[in-house]
C-alpha positions as CSV (number, residue, x, y, z in Angstrom):
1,X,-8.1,-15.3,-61.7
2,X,-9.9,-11.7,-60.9
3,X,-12.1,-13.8,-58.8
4,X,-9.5,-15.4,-56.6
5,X,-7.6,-12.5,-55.7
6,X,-11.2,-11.1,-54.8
7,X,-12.1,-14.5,-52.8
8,X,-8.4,-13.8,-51.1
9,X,-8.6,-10.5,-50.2
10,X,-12.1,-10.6,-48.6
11,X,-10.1,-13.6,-46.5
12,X,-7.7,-11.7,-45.3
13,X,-10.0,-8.9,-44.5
14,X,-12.1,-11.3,-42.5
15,X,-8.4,-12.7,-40.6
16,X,-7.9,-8.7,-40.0
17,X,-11.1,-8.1,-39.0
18,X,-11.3,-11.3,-36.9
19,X,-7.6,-10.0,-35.1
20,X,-9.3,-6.7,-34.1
21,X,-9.7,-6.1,-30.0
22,X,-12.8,-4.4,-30.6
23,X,-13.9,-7.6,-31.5
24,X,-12.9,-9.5,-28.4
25,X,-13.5,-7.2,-25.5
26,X,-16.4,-7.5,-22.8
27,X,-18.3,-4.9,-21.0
28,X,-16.1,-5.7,-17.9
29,X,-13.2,-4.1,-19.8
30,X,-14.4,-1.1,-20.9
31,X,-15.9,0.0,-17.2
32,X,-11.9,-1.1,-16.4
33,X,-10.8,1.2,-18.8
34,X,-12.7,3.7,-17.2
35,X,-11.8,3.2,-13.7
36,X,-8.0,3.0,-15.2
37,X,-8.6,6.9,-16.7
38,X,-10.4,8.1,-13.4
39,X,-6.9,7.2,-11.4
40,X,-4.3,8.1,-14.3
41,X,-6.8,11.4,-13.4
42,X,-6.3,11.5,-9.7
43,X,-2.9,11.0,-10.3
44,X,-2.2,13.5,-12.7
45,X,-4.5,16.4,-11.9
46,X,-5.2,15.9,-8.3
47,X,-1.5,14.7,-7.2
48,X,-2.9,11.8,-5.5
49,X,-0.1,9.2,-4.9
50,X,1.2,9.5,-8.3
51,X,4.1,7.5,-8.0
52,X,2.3,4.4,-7.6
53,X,-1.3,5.0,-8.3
54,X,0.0,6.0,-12.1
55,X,1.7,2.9,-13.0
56,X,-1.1,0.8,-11.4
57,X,-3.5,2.7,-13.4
58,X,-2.0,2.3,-16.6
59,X,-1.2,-1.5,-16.0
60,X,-4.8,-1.6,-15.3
61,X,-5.1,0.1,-18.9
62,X,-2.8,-2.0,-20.8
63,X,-4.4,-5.6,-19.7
64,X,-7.6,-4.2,-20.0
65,X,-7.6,-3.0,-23.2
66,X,-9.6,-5.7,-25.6
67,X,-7.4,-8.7,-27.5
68,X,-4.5,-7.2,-25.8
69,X,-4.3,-9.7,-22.7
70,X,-2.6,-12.7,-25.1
71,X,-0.2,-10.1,-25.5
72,X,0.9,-8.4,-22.8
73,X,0.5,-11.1,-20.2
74,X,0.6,-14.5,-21.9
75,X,-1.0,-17.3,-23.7
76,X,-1.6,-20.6,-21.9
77,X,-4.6,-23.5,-21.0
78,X,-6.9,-22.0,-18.8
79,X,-5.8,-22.3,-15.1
80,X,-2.2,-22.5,-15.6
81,X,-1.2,-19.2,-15.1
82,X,2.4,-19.5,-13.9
83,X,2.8,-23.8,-14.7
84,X,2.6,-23.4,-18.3
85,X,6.2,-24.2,-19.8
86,X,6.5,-22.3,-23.3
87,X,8.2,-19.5,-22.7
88,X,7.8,-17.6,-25.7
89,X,3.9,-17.6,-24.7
90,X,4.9,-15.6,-21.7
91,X,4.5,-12.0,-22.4
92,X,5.9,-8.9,-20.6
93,X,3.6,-8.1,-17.7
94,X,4.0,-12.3,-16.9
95,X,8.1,-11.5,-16.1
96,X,7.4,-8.1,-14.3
97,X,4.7,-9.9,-12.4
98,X,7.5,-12.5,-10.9
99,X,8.5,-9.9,-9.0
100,X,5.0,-9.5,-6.9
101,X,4.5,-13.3,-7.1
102,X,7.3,-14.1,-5.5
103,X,7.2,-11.3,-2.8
104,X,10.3,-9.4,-3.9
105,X,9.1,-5.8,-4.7
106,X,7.5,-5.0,-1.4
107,X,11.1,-5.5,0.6
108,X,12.7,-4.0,-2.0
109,X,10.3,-0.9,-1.3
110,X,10.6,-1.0,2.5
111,X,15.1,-1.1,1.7
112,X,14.3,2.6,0.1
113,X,11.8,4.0,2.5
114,X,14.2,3.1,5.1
115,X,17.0,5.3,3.5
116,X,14.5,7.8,3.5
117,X,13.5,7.9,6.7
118,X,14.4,9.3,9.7
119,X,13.7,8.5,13.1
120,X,14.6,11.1,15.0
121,X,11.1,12.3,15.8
122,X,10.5,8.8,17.3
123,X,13.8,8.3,18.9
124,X,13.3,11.9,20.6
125,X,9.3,10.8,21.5
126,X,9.5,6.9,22.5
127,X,5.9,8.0,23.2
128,X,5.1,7.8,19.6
129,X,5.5,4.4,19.2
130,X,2.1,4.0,21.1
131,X,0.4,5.7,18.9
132,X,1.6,4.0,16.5
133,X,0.9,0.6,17.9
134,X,-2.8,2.1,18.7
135,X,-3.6,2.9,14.6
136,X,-3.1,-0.8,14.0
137,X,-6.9,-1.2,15.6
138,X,-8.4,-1.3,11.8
139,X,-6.2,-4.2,10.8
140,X,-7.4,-6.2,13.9
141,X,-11.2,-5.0,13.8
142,X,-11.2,-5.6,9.8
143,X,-9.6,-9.3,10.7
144,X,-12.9,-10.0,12.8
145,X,-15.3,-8.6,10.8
146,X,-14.2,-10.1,7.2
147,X,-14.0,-13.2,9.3
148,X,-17.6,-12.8,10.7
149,X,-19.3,-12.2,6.6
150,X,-17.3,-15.0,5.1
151,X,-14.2,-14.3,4.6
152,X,-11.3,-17.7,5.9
153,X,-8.8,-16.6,8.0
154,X,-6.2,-15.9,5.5
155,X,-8.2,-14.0,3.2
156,X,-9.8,-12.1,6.0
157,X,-5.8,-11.1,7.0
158,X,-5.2,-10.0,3.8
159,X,-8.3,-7.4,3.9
160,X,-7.4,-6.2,7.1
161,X,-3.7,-5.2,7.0
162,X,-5.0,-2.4,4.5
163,X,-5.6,-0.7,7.7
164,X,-2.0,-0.6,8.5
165,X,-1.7,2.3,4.9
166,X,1.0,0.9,3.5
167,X,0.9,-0.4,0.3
168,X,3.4,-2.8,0.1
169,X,3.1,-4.1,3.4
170,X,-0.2,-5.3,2.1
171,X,0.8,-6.6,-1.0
172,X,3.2,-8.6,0.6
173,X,0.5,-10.1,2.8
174,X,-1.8,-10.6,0.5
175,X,0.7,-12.4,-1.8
176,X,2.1,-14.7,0.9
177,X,-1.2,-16.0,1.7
178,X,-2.5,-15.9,-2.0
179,X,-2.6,-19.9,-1.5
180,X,-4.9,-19.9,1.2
181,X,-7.2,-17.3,0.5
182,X,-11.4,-18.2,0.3
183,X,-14.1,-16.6,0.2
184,X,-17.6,-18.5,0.9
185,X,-15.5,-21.6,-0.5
186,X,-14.7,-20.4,-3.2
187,X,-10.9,-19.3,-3.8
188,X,-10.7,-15.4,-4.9
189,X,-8.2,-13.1,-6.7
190,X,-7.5,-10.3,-4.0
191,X,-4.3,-9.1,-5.0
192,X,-5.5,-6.2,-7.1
193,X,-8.6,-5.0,-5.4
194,X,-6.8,-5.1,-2.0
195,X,-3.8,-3.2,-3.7
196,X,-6.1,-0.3,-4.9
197,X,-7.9,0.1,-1.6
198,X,-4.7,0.6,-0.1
199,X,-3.2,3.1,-2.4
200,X,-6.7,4.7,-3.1
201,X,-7.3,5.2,0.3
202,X,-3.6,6.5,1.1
203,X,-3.7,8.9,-1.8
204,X,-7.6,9.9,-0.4
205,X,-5.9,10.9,3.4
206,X,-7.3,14.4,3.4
207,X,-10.8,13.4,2.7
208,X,-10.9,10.4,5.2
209,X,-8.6,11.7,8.0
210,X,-10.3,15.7,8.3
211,X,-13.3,14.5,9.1
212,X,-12.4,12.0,12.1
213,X,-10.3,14.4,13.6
214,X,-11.9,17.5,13.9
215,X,-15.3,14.8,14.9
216,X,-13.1,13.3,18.1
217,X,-10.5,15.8,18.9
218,X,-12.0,19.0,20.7
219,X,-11.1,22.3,19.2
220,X,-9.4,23.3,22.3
221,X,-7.2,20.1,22.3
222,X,-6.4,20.9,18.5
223,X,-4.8,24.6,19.6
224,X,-2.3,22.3,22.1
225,X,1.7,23.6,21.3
226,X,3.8,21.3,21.8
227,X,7.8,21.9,23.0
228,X,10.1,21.3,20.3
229,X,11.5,17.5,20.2
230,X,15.1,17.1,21.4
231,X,18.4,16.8,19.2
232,X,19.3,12.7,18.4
233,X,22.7,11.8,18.4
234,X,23.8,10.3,15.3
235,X,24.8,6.8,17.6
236,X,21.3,7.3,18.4
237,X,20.6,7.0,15.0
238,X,22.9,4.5,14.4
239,X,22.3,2.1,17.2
240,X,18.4,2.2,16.8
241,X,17.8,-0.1,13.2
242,X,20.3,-2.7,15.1
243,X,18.4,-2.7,18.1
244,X,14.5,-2.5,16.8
245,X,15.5,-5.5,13.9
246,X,17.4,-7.5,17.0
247,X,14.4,-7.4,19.2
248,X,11.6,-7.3,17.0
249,X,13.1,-10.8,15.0
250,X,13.6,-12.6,18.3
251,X,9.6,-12.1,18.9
252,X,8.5,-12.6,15.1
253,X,10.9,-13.8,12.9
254,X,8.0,-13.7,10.1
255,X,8.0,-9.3,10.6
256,X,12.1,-9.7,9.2
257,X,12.1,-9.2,5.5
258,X,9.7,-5.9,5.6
259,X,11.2,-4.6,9.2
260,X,14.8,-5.9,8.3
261,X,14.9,-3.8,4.8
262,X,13.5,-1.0,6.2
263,X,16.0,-1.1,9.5
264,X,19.0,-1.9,6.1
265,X,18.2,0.9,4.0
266,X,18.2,3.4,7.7
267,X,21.4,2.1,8.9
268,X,22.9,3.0,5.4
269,X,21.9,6.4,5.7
270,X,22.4,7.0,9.3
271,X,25.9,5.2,9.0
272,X,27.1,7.8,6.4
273,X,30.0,5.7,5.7
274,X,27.9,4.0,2.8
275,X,26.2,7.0,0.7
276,X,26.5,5.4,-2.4
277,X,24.7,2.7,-1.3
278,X,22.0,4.6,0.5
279,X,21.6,7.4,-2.5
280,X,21.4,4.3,-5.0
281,X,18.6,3.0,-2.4
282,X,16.5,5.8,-2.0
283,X,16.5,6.7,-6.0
284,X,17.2,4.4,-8.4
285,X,16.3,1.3,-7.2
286,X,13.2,2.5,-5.2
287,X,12.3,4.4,-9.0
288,X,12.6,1.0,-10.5
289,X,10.9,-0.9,-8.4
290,X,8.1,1.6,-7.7
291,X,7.2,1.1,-11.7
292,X,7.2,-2.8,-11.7
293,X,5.2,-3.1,-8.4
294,X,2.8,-0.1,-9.8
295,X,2.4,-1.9,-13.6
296,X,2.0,-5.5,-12.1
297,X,-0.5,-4.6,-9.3
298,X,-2.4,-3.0,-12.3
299,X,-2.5,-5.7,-14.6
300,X,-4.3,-8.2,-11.9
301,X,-7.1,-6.0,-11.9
302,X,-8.9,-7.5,-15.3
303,X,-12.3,-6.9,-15.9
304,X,-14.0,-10.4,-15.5
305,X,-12.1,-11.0,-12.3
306,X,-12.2,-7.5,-10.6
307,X,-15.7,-6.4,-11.6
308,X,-17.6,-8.8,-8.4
309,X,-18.9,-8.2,-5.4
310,X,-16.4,-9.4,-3.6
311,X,-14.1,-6.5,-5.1
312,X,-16.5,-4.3,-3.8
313,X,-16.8,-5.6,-0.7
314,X,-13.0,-5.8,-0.3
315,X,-13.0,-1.8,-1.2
316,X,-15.6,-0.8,1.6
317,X,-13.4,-3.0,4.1
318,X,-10.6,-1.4,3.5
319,X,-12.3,2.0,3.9
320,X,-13.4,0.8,7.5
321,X,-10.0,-0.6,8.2
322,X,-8.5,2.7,7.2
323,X,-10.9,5.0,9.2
324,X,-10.6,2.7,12.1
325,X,-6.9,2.9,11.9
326,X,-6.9,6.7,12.1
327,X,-10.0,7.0,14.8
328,X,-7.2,4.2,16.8
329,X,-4.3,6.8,16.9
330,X,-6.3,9.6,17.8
331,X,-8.3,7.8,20.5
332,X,-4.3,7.3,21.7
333,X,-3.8,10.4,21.6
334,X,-6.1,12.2,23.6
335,X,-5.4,9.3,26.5
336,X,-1.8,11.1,26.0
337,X,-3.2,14.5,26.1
338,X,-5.0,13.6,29.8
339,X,-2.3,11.9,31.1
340,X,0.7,14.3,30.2
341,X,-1.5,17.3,31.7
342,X,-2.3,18.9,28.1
343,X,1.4,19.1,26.6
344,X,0.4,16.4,23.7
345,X,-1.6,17.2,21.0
346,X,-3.9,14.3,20.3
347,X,-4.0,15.3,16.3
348,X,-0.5,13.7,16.0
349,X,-2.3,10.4,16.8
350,X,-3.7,10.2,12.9
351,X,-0.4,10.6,11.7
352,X,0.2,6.4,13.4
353,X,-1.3,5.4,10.2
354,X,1.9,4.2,7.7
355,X,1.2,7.2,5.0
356,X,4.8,8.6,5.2
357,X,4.6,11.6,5.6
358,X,1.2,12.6,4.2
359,X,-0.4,11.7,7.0
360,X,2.0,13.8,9.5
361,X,1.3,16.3,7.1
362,X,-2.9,16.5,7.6
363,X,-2.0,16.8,11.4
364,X,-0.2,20.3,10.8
365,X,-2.5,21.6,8.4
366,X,-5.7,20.7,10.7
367,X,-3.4,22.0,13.8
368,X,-2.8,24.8,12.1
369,X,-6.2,25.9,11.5
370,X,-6.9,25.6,14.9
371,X,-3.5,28.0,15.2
372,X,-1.9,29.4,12.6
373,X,1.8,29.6,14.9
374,X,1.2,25.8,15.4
375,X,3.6,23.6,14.3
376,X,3.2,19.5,14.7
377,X,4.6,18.5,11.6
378,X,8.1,17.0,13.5
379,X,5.8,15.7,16.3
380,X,3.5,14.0,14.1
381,X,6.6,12.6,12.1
382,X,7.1,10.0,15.5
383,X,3.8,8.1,15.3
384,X,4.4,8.4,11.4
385,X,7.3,6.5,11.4
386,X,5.5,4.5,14.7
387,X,3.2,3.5,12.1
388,X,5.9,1.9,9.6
389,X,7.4,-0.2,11.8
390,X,3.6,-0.9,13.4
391,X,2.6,-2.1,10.3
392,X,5.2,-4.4,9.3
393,X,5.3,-6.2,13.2
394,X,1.4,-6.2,12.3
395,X,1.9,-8.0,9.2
396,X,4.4,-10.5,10.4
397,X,1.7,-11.1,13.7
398,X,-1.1,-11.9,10.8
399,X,1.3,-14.2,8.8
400,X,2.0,-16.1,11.7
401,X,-1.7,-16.9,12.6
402,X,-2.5,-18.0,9.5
């Protein structure tokens, strides 16, 4: 009897030992953990994008972390990933990933920027949106040159709206043409390395952006005051979501459901008849959805499947698109300067990027080490918001080709 409970116990020690995830992780995972505690650090410590770069890090924890993927995401025959029909084998990060899937976060996040936003710097400056139309020159020189090493055509649009900075904008793109993306033949998981490039490279604006516009923008040029923007009536205000959403879905209906969000959640706020509505927008549902989009982004990025060269190669476009993006709006920007006799300062053109309002924010602080009594924060918030709207017409103009 002594000798069968023995020859049990050492069984169920075995089972237990057996159901431990250090027993089932791979090398891939670990480094994933890793890269997963570097961002939860730049998010934490440095202030980098926390909103978003948080919750991406620590879905990028929780399906990384070994015997844990069953768990959190689902059990199911390999390739069936959303076909298989038990739903008790679904886990949690399988329901929040719906969500992405099914391109419903990304609108959701353009509704609350828009309530955010306002676009009195741009309605003041018109000016602006050429700069802001100019910064989308990464997404189009990325397009040709992820083309040119490999990439199809839908895969190579995916890589190159990271250019536009905006996260979801390039999620949503990315997702739409999920179906269609190839790389050398062989059909690739984007989704999560294109997803950290763009918030990795939003959240790293200061490092990038410095750089590029103290190298093309002359000192002299980055001392230019600029006359303060004129006062926007509120039917300005009102009148303009209407008017851009009217115009821009006649010419491409596919730019609608980022635009038309973003154009909804300004029109509540501007209308000031619906500030439930708007204050509900711009907190919490933009909160909620800010945590799902973060958490399923993360939990793409699993060790086997992230860990490639394409990843990498992915990660160095996007730092290209980025950088060409910025170089594009300055470029605009000093062809502004000459033209308007010196009254524009051509560091408002990195702000046409669609980092809201980070980005506006490097173009005072460089501008103001140029000159401490210069102010180009409201001036660089024109192109900023330029750049929103930029990079959603850019998005639906990629979907469309495709």
């Amino acid at each position: 009897m002594l000798n069968n409970l023995l020859v049990n116990m050492g069984e169920m020690f075995k089972e237990l030992w057996g159901s431990l995830g250090l027993n089932s992780g791979s090398w891939q995972n670990y480094v994933m953990l890793l890269v997963s505690f570097v961002l939860m650090y730049l998010a934490i410590v440095k202030k980098f994008e926390p909103l978003l770069l948080l919750p991406i890090a620590f879905g990028m924890f929780l399906i990384n972390l070994p015997g844990a993927y069953s768990v959190v995401w689902g059990k199911y025959p390999a390739g069936a990933e959303h076909t298989y029909g038990n739903v008790q084998e679904r886990g949690l990060l399988w329901y929040l990933f719906y969500g992405v899937e099914n391109v419903i976060y990304p609108p959701l996040i353009f509704l609350g920027i828009g309530a955010m936003t306002d676009f009195g710097p741009l309605i003041s400056n018109p000016k602006s949106m050429l700069i802001g139309a100019a910064a989308q020159l990464g997404v189009f020189l990325t397009l040709i040159a992820s083309v040119a090493i490999g990439f199809n055509l839908a895969a190579a649009c995916s890589i190159a709206i990271i250019g536009g900075a905006d996260g979801p904008t390039a999620i949503y793109v990315t997702q739409k043409l999920s179906d269609f993306s190839y790389f050398n033949g062989t059909h690739k998981e984007l989704l999560s390395a294109i997803a950290v490039a763009a918030y990795s490279y939003m959240a790293l604006i200061p490092i990038i952006q410095k750089p590029l516009m103290k190298l093309i923008v002359p000192k002299k040029e980055r001392a230019i005051k600029m006359k303060p923007l004129r006062t926007v009536s509120k039917v300005e205000k009102i009148i303009f979501p209407v008017v851009v959403t009217l115009v821009v879905g006649l010419l491409l209906p596919d730019a609608v459901p980022l635009l038309g969000m973003l154009m909804l959640g300004n029109l509540l706020k501007e209308s000031g008849v619906c500030d439930r509505l708007s204050s509900q927008a711009q907190n919490g549902l933009m909160n909620t959805v800010t945590i799902f989009l973060g958490v399923s982004v993360g939990c793409k990025a699993y060790g086997s499947t992230f860990l490639t060269g394409t990843t990498l190669g992915i990660i160095g476009l996007g730092l290209v698109a980025f950088s060409c993006g910025t170089i594009g709006g300055l470029l605009m920007g000093r062809l502004m300067c000459k033209l308007s006799g010196g009254k524009i300062n051509p560091l408002i053109g990195s702000a046409g990027v669609s980092a809201v309002p980070m980005a506006a924010r490097i173009s005072e602080d460089v501008g103001r080490e140029s000159d401490p009594s210069n102010h180009l924060l409201m001036h660089a918030m024109g192109p900023n918001v330029a750049g929103v709207i930029g990079s959603a017409i850019a998005a639906g103009f990629l979907l469309v080709i495709v």
